[in-house]
C-alpha positions as CSV (number, residue, x, y, z in Angstrom):
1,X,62.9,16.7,37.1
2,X,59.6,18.6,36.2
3,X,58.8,21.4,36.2
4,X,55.2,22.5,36.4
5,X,53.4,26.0,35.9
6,X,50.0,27.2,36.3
7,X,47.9,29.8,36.6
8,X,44.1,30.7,37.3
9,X,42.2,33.6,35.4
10,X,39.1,34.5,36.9
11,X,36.6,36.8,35.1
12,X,35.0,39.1,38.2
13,X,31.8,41.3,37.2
14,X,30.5,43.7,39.9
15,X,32.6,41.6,43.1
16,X,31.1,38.1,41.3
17,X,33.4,35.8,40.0
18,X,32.0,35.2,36.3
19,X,34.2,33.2,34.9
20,X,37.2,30.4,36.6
21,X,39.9,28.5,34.3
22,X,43.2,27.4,35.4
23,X,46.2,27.1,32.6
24,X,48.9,24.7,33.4
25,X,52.0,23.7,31.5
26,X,54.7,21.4,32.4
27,X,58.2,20.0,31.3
28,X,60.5,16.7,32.3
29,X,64.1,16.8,31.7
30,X,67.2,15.7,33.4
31,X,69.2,16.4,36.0
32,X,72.3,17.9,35.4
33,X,75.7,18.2,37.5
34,X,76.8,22.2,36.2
35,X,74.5,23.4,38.9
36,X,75.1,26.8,36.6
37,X,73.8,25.1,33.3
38,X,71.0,23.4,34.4
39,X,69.4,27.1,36.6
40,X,70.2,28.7,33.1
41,X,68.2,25.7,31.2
42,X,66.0,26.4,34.2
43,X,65.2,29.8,33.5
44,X,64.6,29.4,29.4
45,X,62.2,26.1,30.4
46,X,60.3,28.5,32.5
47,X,60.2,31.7,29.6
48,X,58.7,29.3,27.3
49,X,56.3,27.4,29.7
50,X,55.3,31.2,30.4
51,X,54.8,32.3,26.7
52,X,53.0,29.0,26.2
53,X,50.5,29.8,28.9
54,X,49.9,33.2,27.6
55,X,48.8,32.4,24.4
56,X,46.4,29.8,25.8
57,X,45.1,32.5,27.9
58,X,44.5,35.1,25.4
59,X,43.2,32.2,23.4
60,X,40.6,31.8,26.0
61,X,39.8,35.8,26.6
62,X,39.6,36.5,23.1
63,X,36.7,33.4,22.6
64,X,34.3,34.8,25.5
């Protein structure tokens, strides 16, 4: 399984987009048969693709 997240930030001055960059992060692990463990992995996968995203993003804001 993977599991892929992404987002767009766009910069918008006056109604005119200034600025476009998409942030993606992604993660491949295995299946698993405790349907309950595996939407709990799910859900900590997803925090830290999250958090991983958001410091690239404020990364990016802070070096315009």
């Amino acid at each position: 399984l993977t599991m892929i997240i992404s987002f767009e930030v766009q910069i918008i001055k006056d109604n005119v987009i200034k600025n476009k960059k998409n942030f993606s992060q992604n993660f491949s692990y295995s299946n698993n048969s405790n349907k309950f463990s595996l939407a709990q992995y799910e859900k900590d996968i997803e925090k830290n693709l999250i958090n991983k995203i958001i410091e690239n993003i404020n990364t990016y804001l802070l070096s315009l």
